[in-house]
C-alpha positions as CSV (number, residue, x, y, z in Angstrom):
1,X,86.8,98.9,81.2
2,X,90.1,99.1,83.0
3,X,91.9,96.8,84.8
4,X,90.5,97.7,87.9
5,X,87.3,97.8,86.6
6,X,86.4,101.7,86.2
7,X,84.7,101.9,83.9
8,X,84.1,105.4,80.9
9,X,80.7,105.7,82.7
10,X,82.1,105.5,86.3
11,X,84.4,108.1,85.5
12,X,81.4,110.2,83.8
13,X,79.5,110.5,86.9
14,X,82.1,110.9,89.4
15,X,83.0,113.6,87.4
16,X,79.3,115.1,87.2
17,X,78.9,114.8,90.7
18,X,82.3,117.0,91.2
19,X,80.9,119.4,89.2
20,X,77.7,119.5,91.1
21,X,78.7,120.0,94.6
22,X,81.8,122.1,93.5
23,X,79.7,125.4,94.2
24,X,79.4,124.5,97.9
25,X,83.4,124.4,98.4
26,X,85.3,125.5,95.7
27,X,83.9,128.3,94.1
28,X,82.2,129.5,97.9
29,X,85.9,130.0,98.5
30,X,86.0,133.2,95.9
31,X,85.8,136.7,96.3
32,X,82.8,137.9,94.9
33,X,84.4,139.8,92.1
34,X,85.9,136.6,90.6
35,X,82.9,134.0,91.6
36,X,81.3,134.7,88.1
37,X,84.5,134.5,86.1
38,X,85.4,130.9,88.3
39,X,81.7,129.7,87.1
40,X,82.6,130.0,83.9
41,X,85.9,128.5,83.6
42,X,84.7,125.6,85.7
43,X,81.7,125.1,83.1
44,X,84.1,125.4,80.2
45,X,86.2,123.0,81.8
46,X,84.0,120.6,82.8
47,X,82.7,120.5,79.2
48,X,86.5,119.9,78.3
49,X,86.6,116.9,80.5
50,X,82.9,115.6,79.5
51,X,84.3,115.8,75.8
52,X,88.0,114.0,76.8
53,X,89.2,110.6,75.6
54,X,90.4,108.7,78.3
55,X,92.1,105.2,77.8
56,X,91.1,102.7,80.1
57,X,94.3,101.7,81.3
58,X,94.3,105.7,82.9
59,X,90.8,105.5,84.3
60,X,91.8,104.0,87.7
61,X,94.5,107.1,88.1
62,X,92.5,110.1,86.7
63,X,89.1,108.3,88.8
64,X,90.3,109.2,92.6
65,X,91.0,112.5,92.0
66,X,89.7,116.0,92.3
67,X,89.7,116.8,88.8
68,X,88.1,119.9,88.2
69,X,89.9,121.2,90.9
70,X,93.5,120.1,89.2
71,X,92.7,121.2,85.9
72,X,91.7,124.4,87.2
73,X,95.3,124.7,88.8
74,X,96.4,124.2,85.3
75,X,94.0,126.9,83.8
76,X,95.2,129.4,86.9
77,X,99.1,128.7,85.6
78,X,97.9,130.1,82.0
79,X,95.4,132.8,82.0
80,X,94.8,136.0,84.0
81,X,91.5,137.0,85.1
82,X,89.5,139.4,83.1
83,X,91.9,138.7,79.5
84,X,89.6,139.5,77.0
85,X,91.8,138.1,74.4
86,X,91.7,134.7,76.1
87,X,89.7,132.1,73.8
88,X,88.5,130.3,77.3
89,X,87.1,127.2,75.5
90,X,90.0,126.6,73.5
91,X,92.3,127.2,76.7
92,X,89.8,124.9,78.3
93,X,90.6,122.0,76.0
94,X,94.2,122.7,76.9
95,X,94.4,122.7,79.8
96,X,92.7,119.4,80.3
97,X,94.8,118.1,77.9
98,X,98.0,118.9,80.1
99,X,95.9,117.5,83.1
100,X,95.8,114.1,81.4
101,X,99.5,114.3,80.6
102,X,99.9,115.2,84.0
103,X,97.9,111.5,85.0
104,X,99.9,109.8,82.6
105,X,102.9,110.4,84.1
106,X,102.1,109.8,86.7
107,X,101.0,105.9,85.7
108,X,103.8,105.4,83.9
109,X,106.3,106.3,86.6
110,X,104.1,104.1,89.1
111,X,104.2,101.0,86.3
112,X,108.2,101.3,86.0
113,X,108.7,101.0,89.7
114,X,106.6,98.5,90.0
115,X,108.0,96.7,87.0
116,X,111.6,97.5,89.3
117,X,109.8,96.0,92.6
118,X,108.4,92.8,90.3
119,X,112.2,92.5,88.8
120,X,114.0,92.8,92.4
121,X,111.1,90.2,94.0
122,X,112.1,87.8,91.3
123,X,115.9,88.0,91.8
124,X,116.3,88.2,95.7
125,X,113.7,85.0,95.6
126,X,116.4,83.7,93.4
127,X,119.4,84.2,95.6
128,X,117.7,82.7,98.6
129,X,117.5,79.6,97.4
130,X,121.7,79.9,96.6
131,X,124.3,79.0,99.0
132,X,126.0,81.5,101.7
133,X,129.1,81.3,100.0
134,X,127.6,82.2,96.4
135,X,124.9,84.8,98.1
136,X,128.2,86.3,99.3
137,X,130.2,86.6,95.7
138,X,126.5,88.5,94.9
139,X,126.6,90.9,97.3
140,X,127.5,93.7,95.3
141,X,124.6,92.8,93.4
142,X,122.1,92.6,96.0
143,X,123.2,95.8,97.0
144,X,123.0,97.5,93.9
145,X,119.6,96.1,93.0
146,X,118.2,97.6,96.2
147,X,119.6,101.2,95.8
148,X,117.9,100.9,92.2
149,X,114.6,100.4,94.0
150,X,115.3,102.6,96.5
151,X,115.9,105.4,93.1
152,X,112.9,104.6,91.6
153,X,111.2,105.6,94.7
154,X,112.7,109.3,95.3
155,X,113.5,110.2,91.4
156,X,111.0,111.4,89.0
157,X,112.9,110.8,85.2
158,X,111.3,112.3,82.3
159,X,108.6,111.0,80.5
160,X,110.7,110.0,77.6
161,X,112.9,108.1,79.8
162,X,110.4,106.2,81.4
163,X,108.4,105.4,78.1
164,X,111.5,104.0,77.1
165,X,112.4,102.1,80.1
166,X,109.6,100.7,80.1
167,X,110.0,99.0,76.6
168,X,113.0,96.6,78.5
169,X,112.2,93.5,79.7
170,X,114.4,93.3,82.8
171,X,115.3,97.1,83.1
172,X,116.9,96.6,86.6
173,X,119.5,94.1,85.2
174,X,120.0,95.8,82.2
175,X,121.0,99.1,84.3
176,X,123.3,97.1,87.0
177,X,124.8,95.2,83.4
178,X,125.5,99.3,82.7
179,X,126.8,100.3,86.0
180,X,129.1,97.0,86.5
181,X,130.7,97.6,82.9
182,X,130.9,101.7,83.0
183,X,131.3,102.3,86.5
184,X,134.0,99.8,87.6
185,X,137.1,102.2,87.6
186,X,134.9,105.3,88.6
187,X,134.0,102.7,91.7
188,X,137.6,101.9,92.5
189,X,138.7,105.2,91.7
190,X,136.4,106.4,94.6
191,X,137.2,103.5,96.8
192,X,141.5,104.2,96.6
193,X,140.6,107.7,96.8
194,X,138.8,106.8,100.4
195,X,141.2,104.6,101.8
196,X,143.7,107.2,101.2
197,X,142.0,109.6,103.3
198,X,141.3,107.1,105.9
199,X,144.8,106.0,106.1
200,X,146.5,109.7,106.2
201,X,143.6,110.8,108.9
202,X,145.2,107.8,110.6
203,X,148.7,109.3,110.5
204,X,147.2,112.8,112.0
205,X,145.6,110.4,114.6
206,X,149.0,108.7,115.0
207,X,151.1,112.4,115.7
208,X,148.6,113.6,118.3
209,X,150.1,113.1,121.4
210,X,147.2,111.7,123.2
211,X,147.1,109.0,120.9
212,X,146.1,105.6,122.2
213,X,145.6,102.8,119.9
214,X,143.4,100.0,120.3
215,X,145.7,96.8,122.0
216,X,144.5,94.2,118.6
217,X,146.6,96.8,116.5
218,X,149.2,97.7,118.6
219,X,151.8,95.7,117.0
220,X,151.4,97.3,113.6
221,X,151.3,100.9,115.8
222,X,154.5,100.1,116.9
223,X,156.2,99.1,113.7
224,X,154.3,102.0,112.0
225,X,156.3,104.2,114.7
226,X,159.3,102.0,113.9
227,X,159.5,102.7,110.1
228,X,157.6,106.1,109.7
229,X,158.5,108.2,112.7
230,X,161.6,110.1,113.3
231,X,163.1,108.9,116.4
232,X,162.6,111.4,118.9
233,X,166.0,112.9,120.6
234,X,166.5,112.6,124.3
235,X,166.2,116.1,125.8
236,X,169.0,117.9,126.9
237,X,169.0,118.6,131.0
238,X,168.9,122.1,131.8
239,X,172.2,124.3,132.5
240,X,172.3,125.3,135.7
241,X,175.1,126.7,135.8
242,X,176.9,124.5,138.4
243,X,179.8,122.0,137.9
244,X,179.2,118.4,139.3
């Protein structure tokens, strides 16, 4: 029995009882040319499935599911109608195979993150009970931590990596111990390279000559003008060809 209580049996019937009514939708969906050849792959797959080991801690993730249907998706990747050199029962067991891969992935990605989400609860509960001051010096932390959760949610990884991931004990620290100690120039590489920019966007800003600057900073504006501006020559008054 798993975790959640589904049990081998449970997962037996729901499965029988796919098979059962998959007539009325599924297979009423085919042309009437392939409706025999679907009734047969669906029989040799559902003997696949009836025949398939399932651990427990998988049976709440493969139980709410349309499993026929899925494992025929994998079945319609791999053969083509009518094949005769197809060996349908061994292609059968293979493809349920790969459906169960497909379910185990998916569990284990859904156990790292919540491992992640368990690892992040634990530490932000941590810094609440620190001072402003030291929740401050963490901030770069804090900040880090959350974009790690925020990863989990939006990136798949590949299996190996999240088997082996999951064999940390505090993954998410581990990884921020990995960014702060690789990353660190990369970071203030980035963050010179931006204040650069910013500060020469400035300039342009500074030579348009609409250019209005904000009165808190006028003072620096002026000294800026002072120290990095040609002075600007006095026109000369036009010619007009008459003597004082």
């Amino acid at each position: 029995m798993s975790e959640n209580g589904i049990t081998q049996e449970m997962w037996k019937d729901t499965l029988e009882k796919e098979y059962g009514v998959i007539e009325e939708d599924f297979l009423a969906e085919s042309h009437p040319e392939e409706l025999e050849y679907r009734k047969e792959v669906v029989g040799h797959l559902y003997g696949a499935l009836q025949a398939l080991s399932i651990p427990d801690e998988l049976l709440p993730a493969a139980y709410h599911r349309d499993i026929l249907k899925e494992v025929y998706a994998f079945w319609a990747d791999e053969a083509s109608r009518g094949d005769s050199v197809v060996d349908k029962p061994a292609l059968a067991v293979d493809c349920t195979s790969k459906w169960l891969l497909d379910v185990r992935a998916e569990y284990r990605q859904s156990l790292l993150y919540d491992r992640f989400v368990e690892e992040h609860a634990t530490f932000i509960a941590a810094e609440r009970l620190k001072t402003p001051d030291e929740i401050i010096e963490d901030a770069w932390k804090i900040t880090c931590y959350n974009d790690l959760v925020m990863l989990m949610e939006s990136v798949e990884f590949e299996q190996h990596e999240v088997d082996a991931l999951l064999t940390l004990e505090n993954p998410l620290s581990l990884i921020y111990d990995e960014v702060l100690s690789e990353d660190d120039n990369s970071i203030m590489d980035s963050l010179r390279e931006t204040a650069e920019r910013v500060a020469l966007e400035r300039v342009e800003e500074m030579n348009h000559p609409f250019f209005a600057a904000e009165a808190v900073v006028q003072k620096y504006v002026d000294e800026f003008i002072e120290y990095h501006c040609e002075p600007m020559e006095d026109e000369p008054e036009p010619d007009d060809g008459m003597e004082p």
